[in-house]
N, C-alpha and C positions, 0 to 999 in steps of 0.2 A: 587071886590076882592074875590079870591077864600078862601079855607081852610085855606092855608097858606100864610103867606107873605114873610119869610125868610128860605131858606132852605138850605141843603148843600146836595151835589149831589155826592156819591162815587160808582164810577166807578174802572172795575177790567182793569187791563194793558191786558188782554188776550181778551176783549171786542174789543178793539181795532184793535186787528188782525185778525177780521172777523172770518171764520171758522175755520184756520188752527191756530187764538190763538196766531199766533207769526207776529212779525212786526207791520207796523201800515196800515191796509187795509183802501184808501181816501175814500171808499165808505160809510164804515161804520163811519167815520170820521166826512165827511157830513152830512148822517143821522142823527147823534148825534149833531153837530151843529145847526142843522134843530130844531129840538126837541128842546134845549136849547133856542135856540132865542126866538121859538115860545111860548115858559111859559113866557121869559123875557116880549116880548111885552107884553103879559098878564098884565102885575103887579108883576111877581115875582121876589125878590128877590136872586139870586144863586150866591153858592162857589161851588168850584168842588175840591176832590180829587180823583184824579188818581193812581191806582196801576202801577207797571212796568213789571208783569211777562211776558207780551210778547217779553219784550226782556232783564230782565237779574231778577230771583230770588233769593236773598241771601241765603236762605236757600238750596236750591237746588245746591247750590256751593259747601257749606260743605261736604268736603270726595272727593272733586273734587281738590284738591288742592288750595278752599280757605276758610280763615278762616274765622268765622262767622261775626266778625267786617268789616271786605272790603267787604265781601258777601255782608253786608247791607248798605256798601257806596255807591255800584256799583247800586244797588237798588234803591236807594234814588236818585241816576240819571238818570235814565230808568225813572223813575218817571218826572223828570224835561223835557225829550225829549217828553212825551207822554203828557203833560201841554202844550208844548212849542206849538207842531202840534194841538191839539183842540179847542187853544186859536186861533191860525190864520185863523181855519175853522170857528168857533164863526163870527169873524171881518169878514170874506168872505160874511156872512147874513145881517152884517152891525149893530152889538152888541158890541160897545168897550170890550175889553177881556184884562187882564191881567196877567201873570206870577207872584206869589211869593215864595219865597222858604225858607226853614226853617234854612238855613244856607247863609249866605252872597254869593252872585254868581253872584253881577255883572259885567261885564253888561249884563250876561245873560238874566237874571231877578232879579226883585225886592226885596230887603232883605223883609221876610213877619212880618212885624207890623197889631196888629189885628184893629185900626184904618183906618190905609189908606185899606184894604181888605173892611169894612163895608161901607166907604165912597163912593168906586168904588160900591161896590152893589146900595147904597141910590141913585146913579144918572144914573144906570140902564145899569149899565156895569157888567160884570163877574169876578169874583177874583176866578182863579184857583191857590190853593195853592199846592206845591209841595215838596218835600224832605221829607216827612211822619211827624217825629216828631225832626225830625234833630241828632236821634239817633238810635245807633244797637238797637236791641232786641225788637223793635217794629214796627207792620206792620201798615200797610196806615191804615185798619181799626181802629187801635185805632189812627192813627192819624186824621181819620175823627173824631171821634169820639169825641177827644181832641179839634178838631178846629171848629165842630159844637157847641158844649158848649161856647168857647171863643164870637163867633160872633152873640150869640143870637138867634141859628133857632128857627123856630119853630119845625123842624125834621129834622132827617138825612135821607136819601131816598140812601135805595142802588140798582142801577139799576143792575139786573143781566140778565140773558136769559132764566131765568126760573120765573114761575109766583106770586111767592112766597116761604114762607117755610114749607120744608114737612117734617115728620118722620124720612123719609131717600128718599137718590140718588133717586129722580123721572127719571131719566135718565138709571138710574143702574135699576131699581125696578117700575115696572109699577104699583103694589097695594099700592107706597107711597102715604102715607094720608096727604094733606093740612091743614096748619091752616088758618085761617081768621084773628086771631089774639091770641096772645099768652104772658105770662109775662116773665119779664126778668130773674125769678128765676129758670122761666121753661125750656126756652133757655138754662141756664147755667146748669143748673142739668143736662137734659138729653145733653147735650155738643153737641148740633146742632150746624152746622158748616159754617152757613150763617155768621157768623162774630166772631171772637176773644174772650177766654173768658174774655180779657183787655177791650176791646172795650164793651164789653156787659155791664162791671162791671161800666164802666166810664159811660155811659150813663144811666145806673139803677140809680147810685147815685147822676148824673143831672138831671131827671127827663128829659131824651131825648127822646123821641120816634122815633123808626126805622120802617123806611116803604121798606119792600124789594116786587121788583115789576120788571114785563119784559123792561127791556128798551128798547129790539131790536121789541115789538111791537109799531108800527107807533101812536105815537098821544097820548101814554101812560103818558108818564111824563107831558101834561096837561090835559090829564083826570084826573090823582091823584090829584093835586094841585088844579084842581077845585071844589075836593070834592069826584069823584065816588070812590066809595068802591074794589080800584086795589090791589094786592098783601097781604101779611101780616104784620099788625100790631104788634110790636112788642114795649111793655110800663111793666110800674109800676105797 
């Protein structure tokens, strides 16, 4: 058994769309199945929450002619379409995968109960849950966040395509400074933007710790899980 045994896996909807960010690219799809399985067999325990900006952001509606509440209904189902495709890629490895969702949507998928989600993990299936928190004005990160606490991880692990967290935009800013690891009061003071100040605050006061780390590097997400010292730590 590695590091951990139970984790929750949040994934951004723009991951999904490969380079251009939007859609759902099968390549990156499989990659990411690939990776998921391969911890699975390991011994690991995974939930996965997915974002949906690659194809509809509530916020980003606002001023567009939609209001903030359908913005983030419309959200909450980009979310279920991008559950829906990485749970079938999952099963393609030969990983039972399942759909839950934070509002009733069958027969889509499964109403999400935090029992049956940990039960499908205990026999070494996948529980991606979807629809964020089943409400406006919060994003998948605090619904990871929320649903990590619920089912016992031992961490939330947010896979991004950057290697961790820095100062600022590594992307924007080539003299941005990495952490290794950092605490949750530091996060939220200086308003680093790796995750929500909700989500940050929800897991400070579970005593969650956040592992944000490259996921689009090959073999990553069971190098962390076994232990190596990948991305930034982020605790109590």
């Amino acid at each position: 058994m590695g590091k951990y045994k139970r984790v929750l896996l949040k994934l951004s909807g723009e991951s999904l769309g490969g380079d251009s960010g939007k859609g759902i690219d099968e390549n990156r799809l499989a990659a990411y199945a690939e990776e998921i399985a391969s911890a699975v067999r390991g011994g690991l325990q995974v939930a996965i929450v997915i974002g949906g900006g690659n194809i509809f952001r509530g916020l980003q509606g606002v001023g567009k002619g939609f209001d903030r509440v359908n913005g983030d209904k419309m959200g909450m189902l980009a979310t279920v379409i991008n559950s829906l495709g990485l749970a079938m890629a999952i099963r393609s490895e030969g990983i039972e995968a399942e759909v839950f969702t934070a509002t009733p949507m069958m027969p889509v998928a499964r109403y999400y109960m935090r029992d049956d989600a940990v039960a499908l993990m205990e026999r070494g299936g996948v529980a991606l849950i979807a629809g964020g928190t089943g409400n406006p004005y919060f994003t998948t990160d605090s619904g990871a966040a929320l649903r990590s606490l619920e089912i016992g991880a031992d961490a939330l692990l947010k896979g991004t395509r950057v290697d961790g967290v820095y100062n600022c935009d590594p992307e924007k800013n080539p003299d941005a400074v990495k952490y290794d690891e950092l605490s949750f009061d530091k996060a939220i003071e200086d308003r680093l933007k790796v995750m929500d100040q909700t989500a940050f605050a929800l897991c400070r006061e579970g005593n969650m710790p956040i592992v944000v780390f490259d996921m689009n590097e090959k073999g990553n997400l069971s190098r962390l899980v076994s232990g190596e010292k990948i991305g930034t730590v982020v605790h109590v």
